[in-house]
N, C-alpha and C positions, 0 to 999 in steps of 0.2 A: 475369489481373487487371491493372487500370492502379495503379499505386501512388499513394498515396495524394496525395503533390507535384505529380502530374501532372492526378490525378481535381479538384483543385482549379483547376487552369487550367484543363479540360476545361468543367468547370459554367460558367465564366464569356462561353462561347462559346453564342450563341443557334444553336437546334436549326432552329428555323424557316430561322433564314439559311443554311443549310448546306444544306438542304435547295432553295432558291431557287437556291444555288451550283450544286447535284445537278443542276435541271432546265436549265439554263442551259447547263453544257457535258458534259452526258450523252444528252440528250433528244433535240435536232436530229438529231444524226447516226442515235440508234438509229429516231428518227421516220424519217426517212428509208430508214433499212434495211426498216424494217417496207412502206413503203409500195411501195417498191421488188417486195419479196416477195409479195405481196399482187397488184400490177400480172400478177407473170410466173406465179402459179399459177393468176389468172382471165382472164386475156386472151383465152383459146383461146374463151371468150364472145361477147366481141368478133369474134374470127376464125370465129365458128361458121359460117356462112353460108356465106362467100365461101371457106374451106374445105371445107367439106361439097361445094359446087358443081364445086371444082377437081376434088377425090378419089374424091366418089361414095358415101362413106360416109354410115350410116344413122344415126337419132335413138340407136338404142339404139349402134352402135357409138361414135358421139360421146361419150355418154353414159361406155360404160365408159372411152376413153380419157382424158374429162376426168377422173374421179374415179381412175382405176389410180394418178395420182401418190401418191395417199396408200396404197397399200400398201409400196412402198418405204419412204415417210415415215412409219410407224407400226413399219415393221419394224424401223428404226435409231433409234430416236425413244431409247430410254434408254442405248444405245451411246454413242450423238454426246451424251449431255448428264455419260455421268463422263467422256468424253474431254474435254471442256469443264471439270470440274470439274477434270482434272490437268493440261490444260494452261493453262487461262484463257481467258478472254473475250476477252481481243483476238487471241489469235492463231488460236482454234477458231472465233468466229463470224466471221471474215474469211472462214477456209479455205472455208467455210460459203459464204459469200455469191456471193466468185470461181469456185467450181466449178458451183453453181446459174444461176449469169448467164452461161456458158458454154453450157450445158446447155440453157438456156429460148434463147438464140439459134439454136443448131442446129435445134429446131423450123422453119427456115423451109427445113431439106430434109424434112422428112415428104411421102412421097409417097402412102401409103396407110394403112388401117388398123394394118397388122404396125408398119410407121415411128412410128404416131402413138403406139401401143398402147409402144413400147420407151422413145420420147424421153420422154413424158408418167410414168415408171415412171423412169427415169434422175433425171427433174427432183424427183420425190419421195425418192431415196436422198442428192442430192446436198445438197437444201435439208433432210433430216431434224437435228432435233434447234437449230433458227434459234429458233422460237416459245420452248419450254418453256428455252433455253439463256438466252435473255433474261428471262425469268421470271426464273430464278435469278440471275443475275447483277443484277439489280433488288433481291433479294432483301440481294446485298452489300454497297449502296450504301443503299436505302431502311427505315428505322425501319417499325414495322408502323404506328404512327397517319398516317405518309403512304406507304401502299404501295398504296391502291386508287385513291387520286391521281395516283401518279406510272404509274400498269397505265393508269387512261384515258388522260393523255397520250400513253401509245407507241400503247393501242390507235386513237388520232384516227391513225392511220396506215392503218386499212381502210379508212375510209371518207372519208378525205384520198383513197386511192388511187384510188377511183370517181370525186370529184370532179375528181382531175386527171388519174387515165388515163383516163377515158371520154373524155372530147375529144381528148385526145392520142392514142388509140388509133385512136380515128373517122379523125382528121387523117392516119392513117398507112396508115389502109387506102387513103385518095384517091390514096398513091403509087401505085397497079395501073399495072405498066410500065416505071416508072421503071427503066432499067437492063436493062431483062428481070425483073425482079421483079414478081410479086403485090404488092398492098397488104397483105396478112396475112401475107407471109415479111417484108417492112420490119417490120412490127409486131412481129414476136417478134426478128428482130436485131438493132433499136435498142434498143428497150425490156431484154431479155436481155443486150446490151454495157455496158447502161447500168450493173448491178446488178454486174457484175464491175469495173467503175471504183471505186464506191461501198465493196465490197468491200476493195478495196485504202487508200481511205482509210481504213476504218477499222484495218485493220492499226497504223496507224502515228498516229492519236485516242486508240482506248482504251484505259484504264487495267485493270486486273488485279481491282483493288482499291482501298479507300480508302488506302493506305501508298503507291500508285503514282499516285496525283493529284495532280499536279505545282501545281495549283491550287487547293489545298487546304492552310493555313496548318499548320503543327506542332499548335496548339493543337484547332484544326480539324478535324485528323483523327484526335487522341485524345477528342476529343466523339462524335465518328460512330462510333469503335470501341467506344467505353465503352459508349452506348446500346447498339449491336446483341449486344454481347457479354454483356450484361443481360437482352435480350429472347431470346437461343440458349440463355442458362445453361449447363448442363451437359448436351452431348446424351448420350442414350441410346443407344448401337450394337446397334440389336436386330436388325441383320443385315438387308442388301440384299434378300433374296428373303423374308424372313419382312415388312417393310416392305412389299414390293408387293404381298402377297397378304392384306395386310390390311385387315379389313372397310369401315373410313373412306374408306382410298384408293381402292377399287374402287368404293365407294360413290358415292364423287367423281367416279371417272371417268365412271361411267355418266350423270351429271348433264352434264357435258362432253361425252360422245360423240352427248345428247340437244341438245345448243347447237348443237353444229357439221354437225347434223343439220338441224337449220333453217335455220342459214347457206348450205350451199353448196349444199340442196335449191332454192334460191331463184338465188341469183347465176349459177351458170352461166346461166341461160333467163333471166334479167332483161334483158338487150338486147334477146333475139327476143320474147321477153313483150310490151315497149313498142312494139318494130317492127308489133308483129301490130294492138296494138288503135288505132295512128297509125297503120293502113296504110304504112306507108313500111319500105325496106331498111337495113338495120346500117349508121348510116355517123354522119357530123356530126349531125345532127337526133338520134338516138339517145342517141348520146353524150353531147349536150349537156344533154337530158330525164333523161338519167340521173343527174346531179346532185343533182336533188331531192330524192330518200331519204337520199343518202348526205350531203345536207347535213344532213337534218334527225337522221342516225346522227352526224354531228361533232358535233352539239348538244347530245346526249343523251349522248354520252359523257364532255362536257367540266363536265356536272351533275350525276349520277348518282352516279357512283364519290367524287366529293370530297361527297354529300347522304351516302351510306355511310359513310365516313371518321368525319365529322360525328357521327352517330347511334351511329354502332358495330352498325347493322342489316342487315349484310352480308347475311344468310341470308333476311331479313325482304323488304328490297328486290329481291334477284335473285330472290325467287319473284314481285314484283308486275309486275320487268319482264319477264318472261318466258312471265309471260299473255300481258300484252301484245303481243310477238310472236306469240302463238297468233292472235292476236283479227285482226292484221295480215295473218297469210298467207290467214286463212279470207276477212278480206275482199277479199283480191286475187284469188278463186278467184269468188269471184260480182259481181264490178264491173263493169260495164254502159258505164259512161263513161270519157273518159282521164281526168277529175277524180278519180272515185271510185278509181281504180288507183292514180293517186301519191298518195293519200292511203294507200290502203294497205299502198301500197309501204314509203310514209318511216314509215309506222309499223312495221313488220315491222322495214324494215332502221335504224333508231333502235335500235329496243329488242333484237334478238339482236346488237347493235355494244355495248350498253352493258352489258348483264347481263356481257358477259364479263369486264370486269376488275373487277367485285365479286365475281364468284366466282372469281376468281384471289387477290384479298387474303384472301376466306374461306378459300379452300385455301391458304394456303401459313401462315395463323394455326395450322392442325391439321394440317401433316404433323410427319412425325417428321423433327427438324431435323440428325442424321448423314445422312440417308439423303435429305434433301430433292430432289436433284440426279435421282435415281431416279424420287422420287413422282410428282416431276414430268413427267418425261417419259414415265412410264406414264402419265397422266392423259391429257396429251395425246396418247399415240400411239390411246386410246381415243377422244378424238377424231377423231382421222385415222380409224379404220376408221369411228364414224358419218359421217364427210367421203367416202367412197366411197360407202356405203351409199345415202348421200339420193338420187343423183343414179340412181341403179339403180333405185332402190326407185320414184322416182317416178315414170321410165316405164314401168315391168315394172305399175302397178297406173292407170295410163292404161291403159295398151294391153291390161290384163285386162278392165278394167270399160269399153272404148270410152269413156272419157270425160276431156278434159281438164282438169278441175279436183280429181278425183278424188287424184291425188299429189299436190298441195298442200293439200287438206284434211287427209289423212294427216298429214301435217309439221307441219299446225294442231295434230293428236292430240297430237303426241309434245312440240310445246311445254309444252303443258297439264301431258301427265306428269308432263314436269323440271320446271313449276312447282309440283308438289305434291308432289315430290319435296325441293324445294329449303324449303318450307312446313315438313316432316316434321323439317329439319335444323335448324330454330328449336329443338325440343323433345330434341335427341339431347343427352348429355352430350360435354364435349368429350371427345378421347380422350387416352388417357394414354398416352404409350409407356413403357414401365417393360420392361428388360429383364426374362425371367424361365430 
């Protein structure tokens, strides 16, 4: 409890500015962590071609290599987020960051499947527990009436990352040579050194907490504690492993492992996607077209979560956008023109960019708040395995049904699901964690 001399300076510090403080010298840097992260788990998209070509491997072994990262990264996903929870935030998502950009550079000795299949399965244990550890760590810093606000600004970090690694990636493939290098081994050693520099900045930026923001007046950070400390109450310790096998949280996940289902059923094959219906090879022209979506996913992400905020209809909105992306992939599975494609690209990749941080401020309003550090990172590691799944799934039901639009109609399906899934949660009460 803040005592009552201090709770008095405390009110006279506006919530609002604090919060503009929060995004000012917290944001950039974790913006950039994100997009960073984001570059070195979809590149091999980029790389797909002109690797494929070198190595000899097939759609389907492409396929499980790109997605294997997330078996690691589901398997350490709530490991890496109480180690984070004991050591902190600046020193656990560094370690994070530097051993992952290490890892995604080495990618430029893969020589064949077994290489691809190891580094791709490395790069997922080494980046486990980045996503859901920044969740919570948001979670330190941000009040709940701006937490689906401050979840879109980090999340403008996916789709920042397509806007400016697609060109940058394209630009890196044109090294082929340089040095004796590939254009897709420069691409994973720049790009992958990049994220271990970044790493190390942040070591020595962030703060722990609000008592360790050095940019944060006395009064300042007895406001931001007194709120959060109000909105935690008194948690409940109803036990680690009784918290994640409970009904809400799995619930949740499943609604999350259905998001990231669509996400990365999509992203990996979105370069060779554009390549095929422009005729033209993975390169600058790609890259550049590939903006579109992901400009129109910044848009949508920098509206949506503060329209949620707003309304207080977190559960109401992430079922409308998440039609939405249904409505997107189905239309990029039967478009005829390059027009109609990026139109249903930017709609697909908008809307499963923006659903996700209103259903991140949803979920983290109903976990149970001892154990939140857990929920968390069981949600997400359910993400990671529908983040393998997509990309399996949707060639293994191509190459069953001989037809190429076939897995991405599927992915159309399971939008739909999460959306009436996410409908269902409008009407649930909330949950109550009450030790028993």
């Amino acid at each position: 409890m803040v005592p009552d001399a201090q709770q008095d300076r405390a009110t006279r510090v506006s919530l609002p500015r604090i919060v503009r403080l929060l995004d000012a010298r917290l944001m950039p840097l974790l913006l950039l962590m994100y997009v960073l992260a984001f570059i070195d788990r979809t590149n091999i998209g980029f790389a797909k071609d002109a690797f494929q070509a070198r190595t000899g491997i097939s759609n389907a072994a492409y396929a499980l290599g790109a997605s294997i990262f997330f078996t690691g990264y589901a398997f350490l996903e709530v490991p890496s987020n109480l180690l984070l929870q004991r050591f902190g935030g600046r020193i656990w998502l560094a370690r994070i960051m530097v051993s992952w950009g290490l890892v995604s550079a080495a990618m430029f000795l893969a020589q064949g499947e077994k290489s691809f299949y190891l580094l791709r399965f490395l790069l997922g244990i080494a980046e486990a527990g980045f996503f859901p550890g920044v969740v919570f760590y948001l979670t330190k810093f941000y009040p709940e009436r701006f937490r689906a606000r401050a979840m879109g600004l980090f999340y403008v970090g996916a789709p920042l990352s397509f806007i400016v690694g697609g060109p940058i990636s394209g630009a890196l493939l044109k090294l082929d040579g340089l040095m004796g290098l590939a254009g897709w081994q420069w691409l994973f050693l720049v790009e992958g050194l990049l994220a271990s520099l970044v790493g190390l900045l942040a070591f020595f930026h962030l703060p722990d907490g609000p008592e360790q923001a050095r940019w944060l007046t006395s009064a300042e950070k007895l406001t931001l504690q007194a709120q959060l400390a109000q909105e935690h109450g008194t948690p409940h310790h109803i036990g680690l492993f009784r918290a994640l096998r409970s009904g809400p949280v799995l619930y949740l996940g499943v609604i999350y492992m259905l998001i990231q289902m669509s996400v990365y059923g999509l992203v990996f094959f979105l370069p060779s996607q554009i390549a095929a219906i422009i005729g033209r090879s993975v390169g600058w022209e790609v890259g550049v077209l590939s903006v579109v979506p992901w400009t129109a996913a910044l848009a949508a992400t920098l509206i949506f979560p503060a329209l949620a905020d707003r309304t207080g209809r977190h559960a109401l909105i992430a079922a409308l956008i998440f039609s939405a992306a249904g409505l997107g992939l189905a239309g990029s599975a039967w478009a005829s023109s390059p027009v109609l494609l990026m139109a249903s690209l930017s709609l697909a990749a908008a809307s499963f960019i923006a659903v996700q941080p209103v259903f991140w401020a949803l979920a983290s309003r109903h976990l149970p708040k001892a154990q939140a550090a857990g929920a968390i990172a069981l949600i997400n590691a359910l993400g990671a395995a529908g983040s393998f799944l997509a990309p399996n799934v949707r060639v293994a039901i191509e190459n069953a049904l001989h037809s190429s639009t076939a897995g991405i109609l599927a992915l159309a399906l399971l939008c739909f699901l999460g959306a009436m899934m996410l409908f269902a949660w409008t009407s649930r009460p909330q949950p109550q964690w009450i030790d028993r």
